[in-house]
N, C-alpha and C positions, 0 to 999 in steps of 0.2 A: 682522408680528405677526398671528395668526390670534387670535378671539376668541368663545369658546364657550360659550351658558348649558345649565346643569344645573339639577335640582332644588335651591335655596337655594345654590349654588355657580357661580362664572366661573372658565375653564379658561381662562391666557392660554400661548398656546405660542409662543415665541420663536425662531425658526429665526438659528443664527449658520451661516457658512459654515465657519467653522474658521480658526485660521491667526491672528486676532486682526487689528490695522490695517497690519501691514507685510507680510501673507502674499505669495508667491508662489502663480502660477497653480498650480503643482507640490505646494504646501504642502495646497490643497483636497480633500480626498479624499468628506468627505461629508459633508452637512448634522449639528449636534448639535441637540438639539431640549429644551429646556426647558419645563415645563409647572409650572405654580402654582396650585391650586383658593385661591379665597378664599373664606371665610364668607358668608351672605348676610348677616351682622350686623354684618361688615367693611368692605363693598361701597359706595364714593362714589355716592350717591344720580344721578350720571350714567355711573356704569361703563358699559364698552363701547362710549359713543361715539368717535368720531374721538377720541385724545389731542390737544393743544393742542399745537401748534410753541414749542418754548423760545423764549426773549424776551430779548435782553439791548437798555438804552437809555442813552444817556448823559445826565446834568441837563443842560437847556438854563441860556443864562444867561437868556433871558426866559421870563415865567409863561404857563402855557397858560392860568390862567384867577383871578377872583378868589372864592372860596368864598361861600357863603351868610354865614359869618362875615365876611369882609371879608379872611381872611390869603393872601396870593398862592400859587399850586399850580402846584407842577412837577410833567405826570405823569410816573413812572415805570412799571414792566412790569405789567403785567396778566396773571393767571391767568383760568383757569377758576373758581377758588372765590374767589380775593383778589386785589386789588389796591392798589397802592401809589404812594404820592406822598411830595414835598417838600411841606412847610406851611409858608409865610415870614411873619413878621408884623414890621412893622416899627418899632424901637425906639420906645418912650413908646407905642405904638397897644393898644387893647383891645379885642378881636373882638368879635361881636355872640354873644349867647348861643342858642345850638341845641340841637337834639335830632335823631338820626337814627332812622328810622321800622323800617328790615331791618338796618342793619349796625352792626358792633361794631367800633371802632377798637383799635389798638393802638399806642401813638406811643414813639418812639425821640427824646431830646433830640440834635440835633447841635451845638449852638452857640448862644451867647446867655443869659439868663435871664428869667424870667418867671414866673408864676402858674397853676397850672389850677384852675379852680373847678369840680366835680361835682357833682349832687345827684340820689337818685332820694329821691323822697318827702320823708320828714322824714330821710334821713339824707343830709349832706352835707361835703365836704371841699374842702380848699383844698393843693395840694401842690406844694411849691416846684420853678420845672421849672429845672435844672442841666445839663449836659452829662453824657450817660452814663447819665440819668435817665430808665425807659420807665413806662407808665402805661397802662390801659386804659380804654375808655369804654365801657361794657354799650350793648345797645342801650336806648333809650328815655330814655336817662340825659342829663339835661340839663348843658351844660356850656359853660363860655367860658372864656375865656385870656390873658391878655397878656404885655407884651414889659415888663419895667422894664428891665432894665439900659439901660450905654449903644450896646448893638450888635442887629440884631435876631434875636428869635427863630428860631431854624430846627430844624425837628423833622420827622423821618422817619414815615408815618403809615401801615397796614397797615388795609384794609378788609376783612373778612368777613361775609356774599361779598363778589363783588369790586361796585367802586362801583354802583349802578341807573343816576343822573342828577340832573337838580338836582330833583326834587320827593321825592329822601330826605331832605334837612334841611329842618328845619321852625324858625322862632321862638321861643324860648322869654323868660319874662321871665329876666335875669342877676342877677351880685351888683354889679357896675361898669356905669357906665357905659361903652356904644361910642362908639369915635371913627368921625368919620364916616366915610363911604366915598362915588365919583365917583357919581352918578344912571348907573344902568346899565351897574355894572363889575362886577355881580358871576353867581351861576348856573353849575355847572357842565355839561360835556356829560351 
């Protein structure tokens, strides 16, 4: 892939051989060349670097790490712009209440049930998490979580961008009490 700036425009020209995945040598006869101008109003604030190598990972059974919250983290793929994890919290536990400083979550329920409490300002909600149930977290937007039923919560969680490190979450006062967590289990990479 060749990659070309213009005035307010990127020219990406994509050279295929022809012939598609099963060509023979004899099927090749000449390069087809594709060319795309996009807007500069359209343009990922990192266009034209190196593209990011796809990513597939499978869930481990153990947590790579314990969140700011106290809920166990499986990562999963990383982007350029997003990243994503498993968030486990486990049955009767109530997370510690946070706030992320750059990113905005977006959570998928996989299993379990539980509570999310949000609040920015004076407006705030509480919404029942179910299986099949996704929710967003603005940035800045204070918020904690837990597990009632009797199995634990597990929800699929989408950072944008993708995660910084552990000094994006911060403290915040909650609506519940947190259950405790081990001295020195928690922080992420």
């Amino acid at each position: 892939m060749k990659i070309s700036k213009g005035i307010g425009l990127i020219a990406y020209s994509v050279i295929s051989l022809g012939g598609g995945f099963g060509a023979q040598a004899e099927d090749v006869q000449k390069p087809d060349v594709v060319t795309r101008l996009v807007p500069a109003d359209r343009q990922a604030p990192d266009q034209g670097k190196r593209p990011m190598i796809p990513q597939s990972k499978r869930l481990s059974a153990d947590y790579d790490y314990l969140a700011p919250d106290g809920s166990e983290v499986r990562l999963l793929v990383r982007g350029d712009r997003a990243s994503m994890a498993q968030f486990k919290l486990p049955a009767g536990h109530t997370a510690s209440a946070v706030a992320h400083r750059t990113v905005e979550e977006l959570w998928y329920v996989v299993s379990g049930s539980g509570q999310m409490w949000r609040s920015q300002g004076e407006q705030e909600d509480i919404v029942e998490l179910l299986p099949g149930v996704s929710l967003s977290i603005p940035v800045r937007t204070h918020f904690q979580f837990r597990a009632t039923g009797p199995e634990a919560l597990v929800v699929i969680g989408v950072t944008v961008p993708s995660w910084p490190g552990a000094e994006e979450a911060y403290s915040v006062d909650g609506k519940w009490p947190a259950s405790s967590m081990s001295e020195g289990e928690t922080g992420l990479p």
